[in-house]
C-alpha positions in Angstrom: -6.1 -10.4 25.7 -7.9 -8.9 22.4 -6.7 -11.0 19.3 -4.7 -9.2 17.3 -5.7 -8.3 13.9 -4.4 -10.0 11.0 -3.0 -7.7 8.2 -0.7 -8.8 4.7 1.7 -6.0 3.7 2.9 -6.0 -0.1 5.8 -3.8 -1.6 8.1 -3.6 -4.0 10.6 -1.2 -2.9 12.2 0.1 -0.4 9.5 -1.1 1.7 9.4 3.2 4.2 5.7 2.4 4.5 6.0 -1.3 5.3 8.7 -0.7 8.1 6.6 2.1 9.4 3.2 -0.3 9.7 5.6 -2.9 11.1 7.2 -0.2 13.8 3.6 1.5 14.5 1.1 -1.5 14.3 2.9 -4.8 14.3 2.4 -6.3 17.7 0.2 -3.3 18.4 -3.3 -4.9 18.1 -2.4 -5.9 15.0 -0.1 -8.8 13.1 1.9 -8.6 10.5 0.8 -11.8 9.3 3.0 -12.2 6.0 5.1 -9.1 3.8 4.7 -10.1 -0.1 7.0 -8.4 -3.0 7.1 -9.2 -6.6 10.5 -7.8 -6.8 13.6 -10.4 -5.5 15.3 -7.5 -5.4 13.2 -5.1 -3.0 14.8 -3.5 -0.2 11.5 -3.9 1.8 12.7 -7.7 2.0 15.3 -6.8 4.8 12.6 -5.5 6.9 10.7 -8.5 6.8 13.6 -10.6 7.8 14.4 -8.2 10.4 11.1 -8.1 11.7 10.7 -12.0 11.4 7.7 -11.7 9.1 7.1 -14.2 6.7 7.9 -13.4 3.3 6.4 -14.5 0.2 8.6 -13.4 -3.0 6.7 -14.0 -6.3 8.2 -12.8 -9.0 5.6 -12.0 -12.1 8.3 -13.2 -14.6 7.7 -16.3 -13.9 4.1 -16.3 -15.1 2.6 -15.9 -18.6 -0.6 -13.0 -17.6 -1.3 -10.7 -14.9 -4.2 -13.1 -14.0 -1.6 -16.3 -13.2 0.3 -14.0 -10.7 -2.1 -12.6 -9.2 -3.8 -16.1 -8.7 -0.9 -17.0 -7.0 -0.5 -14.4 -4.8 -4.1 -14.5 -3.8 -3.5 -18.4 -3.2 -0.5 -17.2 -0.8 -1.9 -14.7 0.9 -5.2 -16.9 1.6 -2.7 -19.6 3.3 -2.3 -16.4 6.0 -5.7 -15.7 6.9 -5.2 -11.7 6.5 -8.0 -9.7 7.7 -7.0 -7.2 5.4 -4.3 -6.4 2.9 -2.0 -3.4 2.6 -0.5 -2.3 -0.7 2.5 -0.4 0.5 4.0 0.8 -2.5 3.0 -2.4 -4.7 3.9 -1.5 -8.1 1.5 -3.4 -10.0 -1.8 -2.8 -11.2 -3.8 -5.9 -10.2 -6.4 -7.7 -12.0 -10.3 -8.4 -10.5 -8.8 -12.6 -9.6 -6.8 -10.5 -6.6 -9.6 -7.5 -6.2 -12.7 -9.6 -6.2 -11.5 -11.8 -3.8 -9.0 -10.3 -1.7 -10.0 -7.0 0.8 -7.2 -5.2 0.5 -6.9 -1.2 0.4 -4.0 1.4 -1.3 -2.4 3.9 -0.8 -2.2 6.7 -3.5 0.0 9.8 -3.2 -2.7 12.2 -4.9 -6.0 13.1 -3.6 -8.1 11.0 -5.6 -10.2 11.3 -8.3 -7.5 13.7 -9.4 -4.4 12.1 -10.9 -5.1 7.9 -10.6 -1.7 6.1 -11.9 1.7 6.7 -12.3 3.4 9.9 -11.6 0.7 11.1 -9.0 2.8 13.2 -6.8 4.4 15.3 -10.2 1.0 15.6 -11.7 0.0 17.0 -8.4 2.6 19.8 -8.1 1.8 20.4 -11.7 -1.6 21.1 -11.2 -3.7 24.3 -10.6 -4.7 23.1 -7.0 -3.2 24.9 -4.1 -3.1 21.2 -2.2 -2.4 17.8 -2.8 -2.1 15.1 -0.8 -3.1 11.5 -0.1 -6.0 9.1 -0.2 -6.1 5.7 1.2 -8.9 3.9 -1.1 -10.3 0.2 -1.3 -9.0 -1.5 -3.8 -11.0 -2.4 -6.6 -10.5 -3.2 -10.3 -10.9 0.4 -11.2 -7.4 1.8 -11.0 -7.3 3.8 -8.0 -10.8 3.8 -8.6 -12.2 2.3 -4.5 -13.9 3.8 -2.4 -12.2 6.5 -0.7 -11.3 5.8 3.0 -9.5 9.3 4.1 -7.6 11.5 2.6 -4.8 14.4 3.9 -4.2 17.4 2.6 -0.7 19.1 1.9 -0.5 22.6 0.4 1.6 23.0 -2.3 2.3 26.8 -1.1 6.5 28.0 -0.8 7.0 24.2 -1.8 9.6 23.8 -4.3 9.0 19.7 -5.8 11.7 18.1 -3.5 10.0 19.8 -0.7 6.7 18.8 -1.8 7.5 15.2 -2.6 8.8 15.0 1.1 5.9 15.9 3.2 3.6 13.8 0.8 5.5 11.2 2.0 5.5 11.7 5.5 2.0 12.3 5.1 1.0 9.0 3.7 2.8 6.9 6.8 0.4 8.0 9.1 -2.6 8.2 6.5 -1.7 4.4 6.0 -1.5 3.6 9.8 -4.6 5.7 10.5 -6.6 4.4 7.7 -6.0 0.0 8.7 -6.9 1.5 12.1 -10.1 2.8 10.9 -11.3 -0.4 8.5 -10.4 -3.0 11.3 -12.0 -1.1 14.2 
């Protein structure tokens, strides 16, 4: 039998992305080798226990700089032997201790180079575009500044926001799912 790929998943909320790699790839040819949050209070944690993933929880609180969290989670996640790492709606903007050494790629609810950061899916709507969408990217120490991977399209037209905001979302599940397939082929 093929050995399964190993894959790290972090999030810090209500962990829709996670559960969906863990339904659609997790035992699939791939591993969920370890979920990591920086947020005690994620609802993504359930889905890890559910799932019986290991779970890292480091909360960045606890450390005086970006760089001392983020060389402790790179210390974690190394103990896992990930072939690659997921961000999965990881809400923190990581520092080049975690980029240069960890292979890890993003997923970004615009399509990139327009609209890196916060707010990506507003700015979006906003703009004079008649699509949005997705990209998944590498991660680098650029903010969403890695090299693209694949992006999907969704056009704005007839869409009120909520409407908007919605297939975006649905959207990036599968743009997620196809994308790890694609970088550990």
């Amino acid at each position: 039998m093929a050995k399964r790929k190993k894959i790290a998943v972090l999030f810090s909320g209500k962990g829709s992305n996670f559960a969906h790699i863990v339904k659609t790839l997790h035992h699939e040819g791939f591993e969920v080798v370890v979920a990591l949050t920086n947020n005690p209070n994620a609802e993504g944690i359930e889905i890890a226990k559910t799932a019986s993933i290991p779970l890292e929880v480091i909360d960045p609180k606890a450390y005086e700089s970006r760089e001392a969290f983020d060389a402790v989670v790179v210390e974690r996640l190394q103990q896992y032997s990930p072939e690659l790492t997921v961000l999965a709606g990881f809400m923190r903007i990581l520092t080049p201790v975690f980029t240069e050494q960890i292979k890890s790629i993003n997923l970004h609810p615009s399509l990139l180079p327009r609209h890196k950061g916060l707010k990506a899916i507003e700015k979006s709507y906003e703009d004079e575009h008649s699509h949005g969408g997705v990209s998944i990217h590498y991660v680098s120490s650029e903010l969403d500044g890695g090299e693209v991977i694949l992006q999907k399209e969704v056009s704005k037209e007839g869409l009120s926001f909520e409407a908007y905001d919605e297939k975006v979302r649905s959207v990036e599940k599968d743009a997620l799912v196809e994308a790890i397939r694609l970088t550990l082929k």
